[in-house]
N, CA, C and O atoms as a MOPAC input file, in Angstrom:
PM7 MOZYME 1SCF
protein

 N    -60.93300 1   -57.04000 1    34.66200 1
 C    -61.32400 1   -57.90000 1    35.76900 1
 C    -60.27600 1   -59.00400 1    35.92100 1
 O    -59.71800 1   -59.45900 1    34.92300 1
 N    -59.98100 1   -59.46800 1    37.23100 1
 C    -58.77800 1   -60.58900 1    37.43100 1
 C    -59.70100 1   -61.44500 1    38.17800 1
 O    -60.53900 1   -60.90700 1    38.90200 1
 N    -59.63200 1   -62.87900 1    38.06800 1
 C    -60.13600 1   -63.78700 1    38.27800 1
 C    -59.31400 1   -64.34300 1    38.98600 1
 O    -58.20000 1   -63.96900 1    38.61900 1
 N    -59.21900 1   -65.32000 1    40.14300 1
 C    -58.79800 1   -65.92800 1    41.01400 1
 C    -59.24600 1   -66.49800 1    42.63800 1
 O    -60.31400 1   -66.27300 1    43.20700 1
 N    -58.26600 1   -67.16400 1    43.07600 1
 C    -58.81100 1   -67.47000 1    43.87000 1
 C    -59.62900 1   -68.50900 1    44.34000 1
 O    -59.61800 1   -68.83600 1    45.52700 1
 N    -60.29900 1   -69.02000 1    43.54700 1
 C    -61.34400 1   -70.57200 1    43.73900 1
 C    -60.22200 1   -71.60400 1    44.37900 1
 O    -60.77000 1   -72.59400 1    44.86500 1
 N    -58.75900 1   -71.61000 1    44.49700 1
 C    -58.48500 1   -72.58400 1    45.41900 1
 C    -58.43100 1   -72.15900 1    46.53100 1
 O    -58.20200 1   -73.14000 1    47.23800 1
 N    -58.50400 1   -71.24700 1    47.16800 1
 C    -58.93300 1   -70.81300 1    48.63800 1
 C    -60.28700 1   -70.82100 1    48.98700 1
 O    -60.66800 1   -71.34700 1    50.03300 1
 N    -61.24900 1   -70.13200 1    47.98000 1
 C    -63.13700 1   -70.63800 1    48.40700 1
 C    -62.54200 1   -71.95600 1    48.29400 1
 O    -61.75600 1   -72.18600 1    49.21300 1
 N    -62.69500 1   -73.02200 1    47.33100 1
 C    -62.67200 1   -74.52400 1    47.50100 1
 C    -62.50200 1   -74.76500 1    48.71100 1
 O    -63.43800 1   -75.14500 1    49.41400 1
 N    -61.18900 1   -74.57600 1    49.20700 1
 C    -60.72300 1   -75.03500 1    50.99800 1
 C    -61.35000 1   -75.09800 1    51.81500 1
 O    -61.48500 1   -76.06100 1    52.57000 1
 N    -62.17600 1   -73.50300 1    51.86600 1
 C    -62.65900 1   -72.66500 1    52.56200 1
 C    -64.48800 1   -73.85900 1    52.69000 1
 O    -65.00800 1   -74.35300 1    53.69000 1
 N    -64.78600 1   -73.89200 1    51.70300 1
 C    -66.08800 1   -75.00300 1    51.14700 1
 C    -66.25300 1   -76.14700 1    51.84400 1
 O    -67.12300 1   -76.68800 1    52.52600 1
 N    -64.70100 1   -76.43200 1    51.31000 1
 C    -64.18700 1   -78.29700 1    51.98100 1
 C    -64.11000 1   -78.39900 1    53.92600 1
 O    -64.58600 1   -79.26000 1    54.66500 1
 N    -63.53600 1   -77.49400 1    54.17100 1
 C    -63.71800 1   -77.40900 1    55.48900 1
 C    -64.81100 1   -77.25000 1    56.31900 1
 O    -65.05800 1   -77.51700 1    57.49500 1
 N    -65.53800 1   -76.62400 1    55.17700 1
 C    -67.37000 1   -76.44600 1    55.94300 1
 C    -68.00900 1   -77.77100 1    55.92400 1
 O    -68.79400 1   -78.18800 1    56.77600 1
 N    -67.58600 1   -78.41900 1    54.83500 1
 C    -68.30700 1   -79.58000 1    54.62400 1
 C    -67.69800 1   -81.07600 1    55.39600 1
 O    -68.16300 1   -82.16500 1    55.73200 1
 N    -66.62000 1   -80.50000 1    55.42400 1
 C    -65.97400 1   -82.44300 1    56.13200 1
 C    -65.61000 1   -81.95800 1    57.24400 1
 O    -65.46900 1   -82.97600 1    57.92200 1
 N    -65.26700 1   -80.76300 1    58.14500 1
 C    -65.27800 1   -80.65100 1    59.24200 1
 C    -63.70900 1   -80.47300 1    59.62700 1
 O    -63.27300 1   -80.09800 1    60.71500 1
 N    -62.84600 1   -80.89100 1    58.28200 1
 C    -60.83900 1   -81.04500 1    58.26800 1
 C    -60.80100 1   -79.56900 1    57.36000 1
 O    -61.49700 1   -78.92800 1    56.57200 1
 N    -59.18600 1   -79.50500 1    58.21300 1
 C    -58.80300 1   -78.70000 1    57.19200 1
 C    -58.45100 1   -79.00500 1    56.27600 1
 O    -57.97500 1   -80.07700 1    55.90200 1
 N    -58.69700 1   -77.81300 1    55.63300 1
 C    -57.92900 1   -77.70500 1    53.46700 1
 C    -57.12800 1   -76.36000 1    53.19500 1
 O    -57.38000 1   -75.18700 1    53.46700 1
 N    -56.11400 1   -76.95500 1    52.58100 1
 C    -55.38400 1   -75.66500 1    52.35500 1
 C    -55.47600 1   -75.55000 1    50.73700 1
 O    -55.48100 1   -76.65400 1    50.19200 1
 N    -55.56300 1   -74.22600 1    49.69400 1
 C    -54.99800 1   -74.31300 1    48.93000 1
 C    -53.27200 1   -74.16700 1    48.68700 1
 O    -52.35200 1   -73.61900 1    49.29400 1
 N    -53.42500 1   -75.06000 1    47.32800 1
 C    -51.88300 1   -74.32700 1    47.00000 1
 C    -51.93100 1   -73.99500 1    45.28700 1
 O    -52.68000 1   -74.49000 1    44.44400 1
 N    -50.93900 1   -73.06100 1    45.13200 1
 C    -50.73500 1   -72.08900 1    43.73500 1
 C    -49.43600 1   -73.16800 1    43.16500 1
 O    -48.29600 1   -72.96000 1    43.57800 1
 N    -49.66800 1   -74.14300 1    42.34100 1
 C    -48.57900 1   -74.80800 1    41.76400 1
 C    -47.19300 1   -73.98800 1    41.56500 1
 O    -46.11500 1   -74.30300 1    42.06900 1
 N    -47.42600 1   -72.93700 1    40.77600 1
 C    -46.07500 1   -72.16100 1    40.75500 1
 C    -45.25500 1   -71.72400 1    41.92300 1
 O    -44.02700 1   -71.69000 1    42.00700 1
 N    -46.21500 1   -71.37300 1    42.87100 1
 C    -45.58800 1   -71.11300 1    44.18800 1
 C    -45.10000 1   -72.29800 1    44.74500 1
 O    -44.05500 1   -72.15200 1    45.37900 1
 N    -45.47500 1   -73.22800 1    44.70100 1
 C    -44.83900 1   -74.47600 1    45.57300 1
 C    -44.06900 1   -74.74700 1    44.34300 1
 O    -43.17000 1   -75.41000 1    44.85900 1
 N    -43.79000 1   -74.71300 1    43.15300 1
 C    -42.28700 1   -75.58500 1    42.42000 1
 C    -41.48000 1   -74.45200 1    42.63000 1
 O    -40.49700 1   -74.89400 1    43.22400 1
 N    -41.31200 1   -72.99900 1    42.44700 1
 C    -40.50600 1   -72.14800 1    42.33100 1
 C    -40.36400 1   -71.22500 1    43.32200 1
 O    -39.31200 1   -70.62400 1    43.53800 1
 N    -41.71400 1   -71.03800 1    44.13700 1
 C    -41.42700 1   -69.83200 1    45.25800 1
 C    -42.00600 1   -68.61700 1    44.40500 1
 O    -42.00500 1   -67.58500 1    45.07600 1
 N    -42.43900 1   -68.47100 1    43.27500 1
 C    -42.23600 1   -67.18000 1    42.46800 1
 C    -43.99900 1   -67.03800 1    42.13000 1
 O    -44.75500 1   -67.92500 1    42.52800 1
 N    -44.47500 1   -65.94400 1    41.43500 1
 C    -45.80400 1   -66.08000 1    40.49800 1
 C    -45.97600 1   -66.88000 1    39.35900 1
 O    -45.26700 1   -67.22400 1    38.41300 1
 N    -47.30900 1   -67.10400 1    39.78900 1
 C    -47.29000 1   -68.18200 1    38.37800 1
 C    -47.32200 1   -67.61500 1    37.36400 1
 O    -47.61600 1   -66.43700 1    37.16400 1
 N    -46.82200 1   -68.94200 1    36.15000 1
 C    -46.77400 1   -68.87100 1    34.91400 1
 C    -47.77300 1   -68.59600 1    34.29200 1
 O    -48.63500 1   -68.37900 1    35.14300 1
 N    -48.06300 1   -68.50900 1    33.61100 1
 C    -49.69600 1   -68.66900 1    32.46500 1
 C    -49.51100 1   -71.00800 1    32.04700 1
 O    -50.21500 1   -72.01300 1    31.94700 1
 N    -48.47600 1   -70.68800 1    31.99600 1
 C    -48.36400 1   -72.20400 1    31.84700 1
 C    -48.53000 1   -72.67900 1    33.14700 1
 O    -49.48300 1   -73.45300 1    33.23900 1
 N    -47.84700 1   -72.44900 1    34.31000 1
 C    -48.68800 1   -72.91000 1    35.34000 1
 C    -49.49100 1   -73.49100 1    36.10900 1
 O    -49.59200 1   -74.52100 1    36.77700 1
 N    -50.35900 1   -72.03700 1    35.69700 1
 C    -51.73600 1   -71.98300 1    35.63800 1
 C    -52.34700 1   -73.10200 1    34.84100 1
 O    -53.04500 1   -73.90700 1    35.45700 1
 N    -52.19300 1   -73.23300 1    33.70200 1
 C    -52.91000 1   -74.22800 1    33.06300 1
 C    -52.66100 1   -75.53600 1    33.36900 1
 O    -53.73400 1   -76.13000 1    33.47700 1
 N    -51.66400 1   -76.29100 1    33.56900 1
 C    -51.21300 1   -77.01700 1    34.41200 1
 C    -52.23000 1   -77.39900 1    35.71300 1
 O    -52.90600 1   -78.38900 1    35.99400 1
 N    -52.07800 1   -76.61000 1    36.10000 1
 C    -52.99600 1   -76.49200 1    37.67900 1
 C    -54.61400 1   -76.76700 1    37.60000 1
 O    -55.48800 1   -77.32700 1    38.26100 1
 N    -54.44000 1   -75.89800 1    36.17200 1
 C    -56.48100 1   -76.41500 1    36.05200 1
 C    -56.54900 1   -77.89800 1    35.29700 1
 O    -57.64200 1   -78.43500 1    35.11400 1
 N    -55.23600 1   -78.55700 1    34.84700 1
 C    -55.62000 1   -79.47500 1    34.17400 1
 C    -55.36700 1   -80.32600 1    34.75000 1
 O    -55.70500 1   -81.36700 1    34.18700 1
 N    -54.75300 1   -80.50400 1    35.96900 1
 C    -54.49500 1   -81.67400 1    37.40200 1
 C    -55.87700 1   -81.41800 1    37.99800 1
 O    -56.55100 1   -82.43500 1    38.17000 1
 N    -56.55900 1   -79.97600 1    38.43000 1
 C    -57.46500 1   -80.24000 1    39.13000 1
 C    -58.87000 1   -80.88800 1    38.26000 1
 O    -59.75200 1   -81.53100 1    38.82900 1
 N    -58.86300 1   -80.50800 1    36.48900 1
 C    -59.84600 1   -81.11500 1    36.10700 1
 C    -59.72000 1   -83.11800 1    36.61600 1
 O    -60.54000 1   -83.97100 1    36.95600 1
 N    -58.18100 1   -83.08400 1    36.38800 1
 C    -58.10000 1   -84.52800 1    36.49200 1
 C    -58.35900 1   -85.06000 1    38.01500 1
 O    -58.61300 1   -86.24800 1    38.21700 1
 N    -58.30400 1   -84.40800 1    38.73800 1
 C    -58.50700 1   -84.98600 1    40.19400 1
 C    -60.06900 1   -85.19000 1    40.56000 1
 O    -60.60100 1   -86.13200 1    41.14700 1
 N    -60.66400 1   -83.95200 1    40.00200 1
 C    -61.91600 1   -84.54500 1    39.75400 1
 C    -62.54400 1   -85.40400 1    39.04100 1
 O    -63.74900 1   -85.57700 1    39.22400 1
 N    -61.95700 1   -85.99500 1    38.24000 1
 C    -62.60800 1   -86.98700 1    37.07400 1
 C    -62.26500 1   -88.00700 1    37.86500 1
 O    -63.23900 1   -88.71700 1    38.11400 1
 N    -61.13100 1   -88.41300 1    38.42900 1
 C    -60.73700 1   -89.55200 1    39.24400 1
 C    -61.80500 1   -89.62400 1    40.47900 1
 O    -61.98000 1   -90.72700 1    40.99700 1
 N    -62.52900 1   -88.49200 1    40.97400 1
 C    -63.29500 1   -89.10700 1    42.24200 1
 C    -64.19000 1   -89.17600 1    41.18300 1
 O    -63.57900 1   -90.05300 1    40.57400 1
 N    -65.28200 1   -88.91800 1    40.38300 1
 C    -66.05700 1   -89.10200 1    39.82000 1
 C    -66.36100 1   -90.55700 1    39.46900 1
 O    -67.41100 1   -91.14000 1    39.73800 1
 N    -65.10600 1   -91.15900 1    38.71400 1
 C    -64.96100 1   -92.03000 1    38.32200 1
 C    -64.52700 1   -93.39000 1    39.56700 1
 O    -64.43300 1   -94.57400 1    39.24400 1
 N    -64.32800 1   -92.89900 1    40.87300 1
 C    -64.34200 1   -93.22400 1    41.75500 1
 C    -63.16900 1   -94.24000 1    41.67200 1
 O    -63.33900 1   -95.44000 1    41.88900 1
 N    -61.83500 1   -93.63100 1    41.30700 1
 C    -60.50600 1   -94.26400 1    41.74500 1
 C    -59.98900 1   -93.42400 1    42.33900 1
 O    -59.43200 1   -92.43300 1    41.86600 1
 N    -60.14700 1   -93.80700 1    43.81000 1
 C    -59.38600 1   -93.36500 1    44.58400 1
 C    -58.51300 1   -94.32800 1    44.72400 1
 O    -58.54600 1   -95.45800 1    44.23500 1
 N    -57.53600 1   -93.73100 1    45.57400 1
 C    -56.18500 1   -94.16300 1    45.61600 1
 C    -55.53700 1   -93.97500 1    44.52200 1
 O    -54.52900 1   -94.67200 1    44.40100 1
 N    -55.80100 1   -93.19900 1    43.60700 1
 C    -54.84800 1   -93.01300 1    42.68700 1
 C    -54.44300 1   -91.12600 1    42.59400 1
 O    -55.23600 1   -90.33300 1    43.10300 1
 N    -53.52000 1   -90.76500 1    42.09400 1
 C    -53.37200 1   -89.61500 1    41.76800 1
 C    -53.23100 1   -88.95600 1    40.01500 1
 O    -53.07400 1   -89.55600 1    38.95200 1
 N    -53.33100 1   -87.90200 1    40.24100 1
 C    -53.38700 1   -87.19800 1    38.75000 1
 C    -51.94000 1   -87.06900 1    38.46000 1
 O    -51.11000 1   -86.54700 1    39.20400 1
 N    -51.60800 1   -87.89500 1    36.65300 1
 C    -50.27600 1   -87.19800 1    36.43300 1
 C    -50.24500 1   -86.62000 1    35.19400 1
 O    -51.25600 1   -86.21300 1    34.62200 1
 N    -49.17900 1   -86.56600 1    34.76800 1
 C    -49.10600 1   -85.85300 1    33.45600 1
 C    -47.72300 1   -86.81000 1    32.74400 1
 O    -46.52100 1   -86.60100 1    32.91100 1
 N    -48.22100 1   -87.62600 1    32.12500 1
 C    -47.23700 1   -88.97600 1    30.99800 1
 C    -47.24000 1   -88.37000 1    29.68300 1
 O    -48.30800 1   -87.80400 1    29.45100 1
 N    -46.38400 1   -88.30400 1    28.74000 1
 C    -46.63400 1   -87.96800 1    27.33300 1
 C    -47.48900 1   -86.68800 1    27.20000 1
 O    -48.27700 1   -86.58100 1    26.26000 1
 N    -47.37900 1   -85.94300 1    27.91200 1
 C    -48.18800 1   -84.33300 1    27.64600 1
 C    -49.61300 1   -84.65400 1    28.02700 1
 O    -50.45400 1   -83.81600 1    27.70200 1
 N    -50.06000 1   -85.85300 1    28.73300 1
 C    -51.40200 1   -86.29100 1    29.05100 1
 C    -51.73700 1   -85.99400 1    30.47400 1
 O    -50.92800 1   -86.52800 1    31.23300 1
 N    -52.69400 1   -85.29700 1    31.09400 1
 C    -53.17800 1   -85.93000 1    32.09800 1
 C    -53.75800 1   -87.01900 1    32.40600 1
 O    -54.57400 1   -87.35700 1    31.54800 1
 N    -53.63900 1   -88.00800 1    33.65100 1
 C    -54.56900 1   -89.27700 1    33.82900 1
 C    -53.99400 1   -89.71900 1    35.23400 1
 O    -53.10900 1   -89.26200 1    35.95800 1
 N    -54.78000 1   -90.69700 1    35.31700 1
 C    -54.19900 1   -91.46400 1    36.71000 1
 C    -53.83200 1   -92.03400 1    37.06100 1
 O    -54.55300 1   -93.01300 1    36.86700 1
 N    -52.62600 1   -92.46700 1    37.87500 1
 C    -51.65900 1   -93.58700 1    38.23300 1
 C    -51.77000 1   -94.29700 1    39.19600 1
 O    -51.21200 1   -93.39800 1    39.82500 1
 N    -52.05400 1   -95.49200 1    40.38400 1
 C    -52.01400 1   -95.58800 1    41.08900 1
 C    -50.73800 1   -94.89100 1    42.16800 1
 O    -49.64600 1   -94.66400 1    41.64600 1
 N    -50.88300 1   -94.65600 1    43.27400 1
 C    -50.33300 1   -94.21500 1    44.41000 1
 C    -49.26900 1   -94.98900 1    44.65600 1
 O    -48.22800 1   -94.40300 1    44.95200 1
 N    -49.26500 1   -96.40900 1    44.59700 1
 C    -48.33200 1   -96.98900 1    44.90800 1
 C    -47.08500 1   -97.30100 1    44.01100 1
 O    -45.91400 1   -97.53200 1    44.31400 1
 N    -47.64700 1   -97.23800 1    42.96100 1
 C    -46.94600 1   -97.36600 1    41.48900 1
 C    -46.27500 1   -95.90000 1    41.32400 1
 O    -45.13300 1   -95.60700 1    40.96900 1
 N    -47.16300 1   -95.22800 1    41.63100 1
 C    -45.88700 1   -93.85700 1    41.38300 1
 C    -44.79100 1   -93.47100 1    42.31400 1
 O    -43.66100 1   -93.05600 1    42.05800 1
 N    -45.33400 1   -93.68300 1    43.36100 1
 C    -43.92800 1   -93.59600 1    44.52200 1
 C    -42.93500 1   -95.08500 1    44.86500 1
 O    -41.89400 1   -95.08800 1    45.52300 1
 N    -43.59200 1   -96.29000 1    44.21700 1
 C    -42.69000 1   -97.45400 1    44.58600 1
 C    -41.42300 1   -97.67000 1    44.18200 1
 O    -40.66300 1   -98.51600 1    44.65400 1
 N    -41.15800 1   -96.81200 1    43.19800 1
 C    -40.17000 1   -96.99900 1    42.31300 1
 C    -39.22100 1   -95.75800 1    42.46300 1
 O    -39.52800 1   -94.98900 1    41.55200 1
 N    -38.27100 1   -95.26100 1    43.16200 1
 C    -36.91400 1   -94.51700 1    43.14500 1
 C    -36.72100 1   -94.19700 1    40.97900 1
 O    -36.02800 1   -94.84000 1    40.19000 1
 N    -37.51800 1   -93.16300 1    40.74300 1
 C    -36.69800 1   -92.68100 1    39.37400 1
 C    -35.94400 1   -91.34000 1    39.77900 1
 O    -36.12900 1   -90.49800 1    40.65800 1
 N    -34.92800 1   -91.52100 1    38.66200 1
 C    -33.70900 1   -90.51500 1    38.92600 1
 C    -33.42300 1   -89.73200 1    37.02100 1
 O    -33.57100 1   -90.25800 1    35.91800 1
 N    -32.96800 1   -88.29000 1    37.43800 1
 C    -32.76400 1   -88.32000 1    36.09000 1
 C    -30.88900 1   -87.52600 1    36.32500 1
 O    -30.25400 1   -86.91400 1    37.18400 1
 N    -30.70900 1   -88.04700 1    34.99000 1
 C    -29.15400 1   -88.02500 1    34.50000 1
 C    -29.02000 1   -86.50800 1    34.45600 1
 O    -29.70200 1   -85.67100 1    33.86600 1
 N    -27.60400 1   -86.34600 1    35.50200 1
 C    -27.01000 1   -85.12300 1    35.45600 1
 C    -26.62600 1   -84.48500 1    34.11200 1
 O    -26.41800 1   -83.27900 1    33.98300 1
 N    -26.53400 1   -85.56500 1    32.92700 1
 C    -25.84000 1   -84.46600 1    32.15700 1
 C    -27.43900 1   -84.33500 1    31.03100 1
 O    -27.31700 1   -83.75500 1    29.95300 1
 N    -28.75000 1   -84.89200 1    31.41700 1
 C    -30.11700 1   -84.49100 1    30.98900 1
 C    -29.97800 1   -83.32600 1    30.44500 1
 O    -29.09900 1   -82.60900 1    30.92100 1
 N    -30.82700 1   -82.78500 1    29.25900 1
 C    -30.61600 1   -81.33900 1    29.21200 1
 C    -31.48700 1   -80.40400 1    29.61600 1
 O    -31.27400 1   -79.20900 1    29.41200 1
 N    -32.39000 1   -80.78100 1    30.13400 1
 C    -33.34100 1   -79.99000 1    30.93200 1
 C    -32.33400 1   -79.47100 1    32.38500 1
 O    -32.05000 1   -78.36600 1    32.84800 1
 N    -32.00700 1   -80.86700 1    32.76800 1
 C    -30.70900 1   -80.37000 1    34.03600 1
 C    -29.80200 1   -79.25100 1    33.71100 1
 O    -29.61200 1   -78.24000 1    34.38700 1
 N    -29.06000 1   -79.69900 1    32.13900 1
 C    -27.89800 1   -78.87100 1    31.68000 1
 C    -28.75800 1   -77.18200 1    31.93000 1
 O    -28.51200 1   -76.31100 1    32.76400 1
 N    -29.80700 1   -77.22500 1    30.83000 1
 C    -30.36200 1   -75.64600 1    30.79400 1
 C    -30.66400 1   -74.82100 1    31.61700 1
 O    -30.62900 1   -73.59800 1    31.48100 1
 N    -31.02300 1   -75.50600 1    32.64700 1
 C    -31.26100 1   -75.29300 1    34.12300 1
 C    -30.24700 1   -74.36800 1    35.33400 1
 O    -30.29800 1   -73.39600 1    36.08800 1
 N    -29.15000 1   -75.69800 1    34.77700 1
 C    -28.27000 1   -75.16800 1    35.39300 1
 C    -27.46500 1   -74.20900 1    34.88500 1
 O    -26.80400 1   -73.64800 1    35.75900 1
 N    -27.25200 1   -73.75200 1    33.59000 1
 C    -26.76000 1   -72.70300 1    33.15200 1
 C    -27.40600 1   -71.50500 1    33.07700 1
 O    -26.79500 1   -70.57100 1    32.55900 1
 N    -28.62900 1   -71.31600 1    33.52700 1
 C    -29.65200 1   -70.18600 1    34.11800 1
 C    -29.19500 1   -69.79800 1    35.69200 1
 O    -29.48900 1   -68.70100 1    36.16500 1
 N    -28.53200 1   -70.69300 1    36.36500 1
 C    -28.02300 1   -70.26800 1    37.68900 1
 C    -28.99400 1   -70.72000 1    38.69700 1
 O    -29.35500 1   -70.06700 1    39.67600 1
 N    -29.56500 1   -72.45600 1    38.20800 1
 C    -30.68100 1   -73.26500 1    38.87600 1
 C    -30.04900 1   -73.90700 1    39.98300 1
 O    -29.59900 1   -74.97800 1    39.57400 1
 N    -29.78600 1   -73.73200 1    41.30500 1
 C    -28.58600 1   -74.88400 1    41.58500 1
 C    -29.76000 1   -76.70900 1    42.07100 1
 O    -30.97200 1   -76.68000 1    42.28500 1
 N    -29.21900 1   -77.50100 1    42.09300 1
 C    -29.72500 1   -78.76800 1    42.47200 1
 C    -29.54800 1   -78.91900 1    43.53600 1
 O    -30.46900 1   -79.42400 1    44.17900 1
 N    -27.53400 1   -78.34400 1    44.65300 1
 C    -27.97100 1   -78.82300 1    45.91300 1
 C    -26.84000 1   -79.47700 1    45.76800 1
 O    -26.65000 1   -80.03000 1    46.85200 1
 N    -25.65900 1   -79.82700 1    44.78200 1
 C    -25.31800 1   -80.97700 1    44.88500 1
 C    -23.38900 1   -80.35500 1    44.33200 1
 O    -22.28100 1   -80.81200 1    44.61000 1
 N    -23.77900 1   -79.32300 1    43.59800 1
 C    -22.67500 1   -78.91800 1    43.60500 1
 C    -22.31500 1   -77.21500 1    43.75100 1
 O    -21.14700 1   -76.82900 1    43.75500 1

């Protein structure tokens, strides 16, 4: 049996109920274009557990991140106010790019 799918019912739910549209999206597909990972995936359920704990807990205006291998929540303004950049010669960049990742830039 393959399981999937609950972010399209969700949408599909949300739109019945608020009257807007909802789209899902497949994390792997929007960072890479490709199928997801199994890591991914987990990823994906552990932003959406966190997005729900945040309305629960009723901070909105904030979003779900992932700091120190943690999920939690940041304010909105605090995460986009600030221009961070990471160093070309990073090695996540380096490994990246020696897989045949390009950035765009050279």
């Amino acid at each position: 049996m393959r399981l999937g799918g609950i972010g399209e019912h969700l949408a599909e739910q949300l739109e019945a109920l608020t009257g807007q549209e909802a789209r899902s999206v497949a994390l792997g597909h929007l960072q890479r274009g490709g199928t997801p990972s199994a890591l991914d995936r987990i990823l994906a359920t552990r932003f959406g557990v966190g997005a729900v704990r945040l309305i629960v807990q009723r901070k909105f205006g904030q979003m779900v991140s992932c700091q120190q291998y943690r999920v939690g929540g940041v304010a909105i303004a605090k995460a986009v106010g600030t221009l961070r950049t990471v160093e070309e010669d990073y090695e996540t960049v380096a490994s990246a790019r020696s897989v045949g990742i390009s950035f765009g830039n050279k």
